[in-house]
VMD Tcl script that draws the C-alpha trace (Angstrom):
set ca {
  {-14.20 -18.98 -57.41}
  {-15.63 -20.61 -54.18}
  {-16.96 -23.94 -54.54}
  {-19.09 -23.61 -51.37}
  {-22.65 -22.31 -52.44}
  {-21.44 -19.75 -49.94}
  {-17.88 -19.36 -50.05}
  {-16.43 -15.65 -49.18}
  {-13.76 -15.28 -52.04}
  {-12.07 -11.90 -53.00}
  {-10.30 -11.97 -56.57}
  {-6.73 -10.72 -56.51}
  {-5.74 -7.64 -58.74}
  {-4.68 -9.72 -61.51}
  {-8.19 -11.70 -61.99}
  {-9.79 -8.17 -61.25}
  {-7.72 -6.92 -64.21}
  {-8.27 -10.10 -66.69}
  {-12.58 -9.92 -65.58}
  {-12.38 -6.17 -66.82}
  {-10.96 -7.20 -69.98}
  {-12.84 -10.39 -71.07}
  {-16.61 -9.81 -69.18}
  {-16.81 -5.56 -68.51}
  {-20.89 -6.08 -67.64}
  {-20.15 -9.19 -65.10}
  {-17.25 -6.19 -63.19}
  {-19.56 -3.72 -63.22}
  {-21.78 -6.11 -61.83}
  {-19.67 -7.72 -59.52}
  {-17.84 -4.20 -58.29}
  {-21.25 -3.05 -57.40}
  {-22.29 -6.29 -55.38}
  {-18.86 -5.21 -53.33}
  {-20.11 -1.58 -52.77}
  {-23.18 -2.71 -51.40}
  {-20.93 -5.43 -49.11}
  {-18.79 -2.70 -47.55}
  {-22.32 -0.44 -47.08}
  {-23.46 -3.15 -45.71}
  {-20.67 -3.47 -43.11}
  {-20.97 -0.20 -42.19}
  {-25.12 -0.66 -41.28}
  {-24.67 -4.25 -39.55}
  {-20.99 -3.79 -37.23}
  {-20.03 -7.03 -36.20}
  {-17.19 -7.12 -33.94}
  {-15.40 -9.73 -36.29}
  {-16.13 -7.49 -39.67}
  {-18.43 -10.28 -40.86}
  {-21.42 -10.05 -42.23}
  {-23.97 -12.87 -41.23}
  {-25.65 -14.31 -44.52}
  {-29.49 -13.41 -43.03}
  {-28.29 -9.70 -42.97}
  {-26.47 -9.70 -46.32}
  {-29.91 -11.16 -47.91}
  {-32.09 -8.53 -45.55}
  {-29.94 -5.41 -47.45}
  {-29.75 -6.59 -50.92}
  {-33.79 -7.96 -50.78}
  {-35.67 -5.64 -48.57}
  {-38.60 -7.31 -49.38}
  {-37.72 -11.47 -49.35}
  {-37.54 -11.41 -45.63}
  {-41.40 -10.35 -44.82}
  {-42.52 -12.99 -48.02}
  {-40.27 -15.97 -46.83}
  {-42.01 -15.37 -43.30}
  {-45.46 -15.31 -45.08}
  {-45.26 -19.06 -46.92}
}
mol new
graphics top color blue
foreach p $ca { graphics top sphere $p radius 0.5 }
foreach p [lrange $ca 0 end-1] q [lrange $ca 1 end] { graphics top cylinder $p $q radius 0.2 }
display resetview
């Protein structure tokens, strides 16, 4: 994996493969973090097909953008 905090890595087919064999809840998990990626795309078009981080955080936690702005 990425060994940036934030590092944009995509698994090849084989580590997909070997992940659904030896940790089936962490796939799920992970295959529905990338549906919610490529929804996200499609809400927030960048002209580059990248999605900035304060966006990605803003879909997945509706809610953590109006507390952060409260402390």
């Amino acid at each position: 994996m990425g060994s940036s905090p934030y590092e944009e890595y995509f698994p090849c087919a084989e580590e997909l493969t070997q992940l659904e064999k030896n940790g089936p809840a962490l796939d799920e998990t992970y295959r529905e973090l990338m549906c919610h990626y490529y929804i996200c795309l499609d809400l927030h078009p960048s002209h580059v097909n990248v999605i900035k981080l304060k966006s990605w955080v803003e879909y997945l936690f509706p809610m953590v953008d109006g507390l952060v702005e409260d402390l």
